[in-house]
C-alpha positions in Angstrom: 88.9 90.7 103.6 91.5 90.8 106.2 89.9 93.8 108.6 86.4 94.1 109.4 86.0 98.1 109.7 88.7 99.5 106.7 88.0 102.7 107.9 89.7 102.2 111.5 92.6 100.5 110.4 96.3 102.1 109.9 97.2 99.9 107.2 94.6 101.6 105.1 94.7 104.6 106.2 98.4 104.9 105.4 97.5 103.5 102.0 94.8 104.9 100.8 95.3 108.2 102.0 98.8 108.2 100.4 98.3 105.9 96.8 94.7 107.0 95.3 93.6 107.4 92.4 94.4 111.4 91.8 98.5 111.2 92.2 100.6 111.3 89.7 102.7 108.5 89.9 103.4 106.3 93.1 106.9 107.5 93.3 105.6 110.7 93.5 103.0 110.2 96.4 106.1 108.7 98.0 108.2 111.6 97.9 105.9 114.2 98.9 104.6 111.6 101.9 108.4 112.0 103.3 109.0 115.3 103.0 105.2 116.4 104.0 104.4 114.2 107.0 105.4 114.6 110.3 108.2 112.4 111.4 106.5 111.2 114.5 103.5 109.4 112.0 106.7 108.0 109.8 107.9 106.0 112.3 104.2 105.3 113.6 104.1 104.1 110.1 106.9 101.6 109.7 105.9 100.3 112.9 102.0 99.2 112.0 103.2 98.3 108.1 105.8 95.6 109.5 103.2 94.8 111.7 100.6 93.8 109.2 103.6 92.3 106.9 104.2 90.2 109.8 100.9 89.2 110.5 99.3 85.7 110.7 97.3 86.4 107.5 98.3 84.8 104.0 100.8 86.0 101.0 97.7 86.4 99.4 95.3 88.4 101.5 98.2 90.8 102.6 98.5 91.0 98.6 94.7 91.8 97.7 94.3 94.2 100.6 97.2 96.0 99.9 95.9 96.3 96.5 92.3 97.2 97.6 93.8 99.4 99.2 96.4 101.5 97.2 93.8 101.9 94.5 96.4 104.2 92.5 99.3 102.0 92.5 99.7 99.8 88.9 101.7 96.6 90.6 102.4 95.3 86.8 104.3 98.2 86.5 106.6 97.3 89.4 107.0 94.1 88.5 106.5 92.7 92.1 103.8 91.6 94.3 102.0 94.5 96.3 103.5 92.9 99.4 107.3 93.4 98.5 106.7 96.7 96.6 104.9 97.8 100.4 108.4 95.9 102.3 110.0 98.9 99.5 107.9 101.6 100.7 109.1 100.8 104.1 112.6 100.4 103.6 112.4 104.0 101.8 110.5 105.6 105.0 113.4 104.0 107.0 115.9 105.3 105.3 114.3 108.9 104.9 113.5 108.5 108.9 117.9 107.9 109.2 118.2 111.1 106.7 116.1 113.4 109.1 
């Protein structure tokens, strides 16, 4: 696993705080993430998820942790790896960041 101490780290903070189990759809969890959160932590956000996208770590590790991670989100469903629908979720903060 790519971080030693889950708990600590933004990455899954971000992501398991926002894509568990109990929402209703992904898109959803999205949404009410934008128009909830504080725009300060938004642009935190983008910031430590391009970070971790960038990262030294493989396709595939970024891939199983983000999937570890967002335990609510059905990647199948999206038809794209969890590391492109995440470059998604940050293009859609971004633009909701410009929209503010």
């Amino acid at each position: 696993m790519l971080f030693i101490n889950k708990h600590e780290d933004p990455v899954f903070q971000f992501l398991a705080g926002t894509f568990h189990q109990d929402i209703e759809s992904p898109d959803d969890a999205l949404q009410e993430l934008l128009t909830e959160e504080i725009r300060e932590y938004l642009g935190d956000a983008v910031v430590f998820l391009t970070d971790f996208i960038e990262s030294e770590h493989s396709v595939n590790e970024k891939n199983d942790y983000i999937q570890s991670c967002a335990d609510g989100v059905y990647f199948p469903a999206f038809n794209l790896e969890p590391i492109d629908w995440l470059k998604n979720v940050i293009v859609q903060i971004k633009k909701s960041l410009n929209e503010i």
